[in-house]
N, C-alpha and C positions, 0 to 999 in steps of 0.2 A: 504494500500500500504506500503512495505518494505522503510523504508530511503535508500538510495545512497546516499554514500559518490561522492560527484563532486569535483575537486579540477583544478586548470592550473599546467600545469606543467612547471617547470626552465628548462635551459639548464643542470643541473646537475639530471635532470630524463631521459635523450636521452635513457638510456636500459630499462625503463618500457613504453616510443613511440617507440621503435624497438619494442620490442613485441608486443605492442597493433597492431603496423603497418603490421607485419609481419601475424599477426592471421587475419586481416582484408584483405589484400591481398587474401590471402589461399582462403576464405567465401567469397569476395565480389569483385574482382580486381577496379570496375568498383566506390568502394566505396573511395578508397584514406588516410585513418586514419581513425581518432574515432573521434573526432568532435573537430572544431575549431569556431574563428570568428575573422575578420578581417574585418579592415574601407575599405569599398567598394568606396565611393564617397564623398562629406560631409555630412554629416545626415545619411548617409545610413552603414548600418554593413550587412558582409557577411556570413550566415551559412555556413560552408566549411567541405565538409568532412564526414558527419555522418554516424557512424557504430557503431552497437552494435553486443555483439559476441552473438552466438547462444542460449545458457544457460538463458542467462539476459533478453533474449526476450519476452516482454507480461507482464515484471515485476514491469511497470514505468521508465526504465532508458533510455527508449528514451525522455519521458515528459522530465523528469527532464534535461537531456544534454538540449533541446529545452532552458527549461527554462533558464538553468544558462546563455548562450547565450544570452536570450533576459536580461536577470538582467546585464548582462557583458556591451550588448549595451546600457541599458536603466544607467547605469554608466558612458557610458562615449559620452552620452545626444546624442545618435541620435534617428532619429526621424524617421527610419524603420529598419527593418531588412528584407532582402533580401535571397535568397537562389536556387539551382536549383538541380532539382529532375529527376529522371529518370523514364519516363512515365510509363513503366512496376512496376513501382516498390510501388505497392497499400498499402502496410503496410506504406512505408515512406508515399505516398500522404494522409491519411488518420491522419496517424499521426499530420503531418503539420498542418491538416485544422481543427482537433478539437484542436489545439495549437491555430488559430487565423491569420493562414496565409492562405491567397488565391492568385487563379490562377489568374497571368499576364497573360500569354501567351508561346507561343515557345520562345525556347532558342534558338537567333539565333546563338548562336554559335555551335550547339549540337540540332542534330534534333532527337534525341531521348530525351531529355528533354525538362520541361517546366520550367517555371519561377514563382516563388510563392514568397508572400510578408506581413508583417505582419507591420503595422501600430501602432509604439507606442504611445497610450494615453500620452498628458501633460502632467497627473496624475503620470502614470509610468514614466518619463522621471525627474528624479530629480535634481537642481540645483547643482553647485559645491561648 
């Protein structure tokens, strides 16, 4: 597998999230950016967002977004990562579940999506 460069980006990257945003629109409307995470509840962090552009596809750069994510949460000690999928959409579900998350259930807010959840080991969850 190729490395990916993964990085967060500052408020002083907003023109290369306008393009990520904008190419992800075009490809995906229903996708929202390229991927985020955000504290959902306490313990719990949110996958948000995920899109990879057409090219990158098949390459590891979806793993690897997954993972930074889960390193991001397992950072800053929670104790799931959360995320919601859109039922059509069998590359991201497939992707998810050899990542180590599985299906909750319906989204009740979004009846086209499901709920999926990844469960961080102790192990993975390091002290501060």
């Amino acid at each position: 597998m190729t490395a990916h460069e993964i990085r967060s980006l500052a408020v002083a990257d907003w023109a290369v999230w306008r393009e990520i945003r904008l190419r992800s629109l075009a490809d995906a409307p229903e996708a929202f950016g390229s991927v985020g995470g955000m504290h959902h509840s306490p313990g719990t962090a949110e996958l948000i967002s995920m899109w990879v552009a057409p090219e990158a596809r098949g390459t590891g750069v979806g793993r690897a977004l997954v993972e930074a994510v889960v390193d991001w949460a397992t950072s800053e000690r929670s104790e799931r990562v959360v995320l919601a999928v859109r039922r059509n959409n069998a590359p991201a579900v497939a992707l998810y579940a050899r990542s180590g998350f599985v299906l909750v259930g319906p989204n009740p807010d979004d009846a086209d999506e499901d709920l999926m959840a990844r469960d961080l080991q102790a192990a993975e969850v390091s002290p501060r």
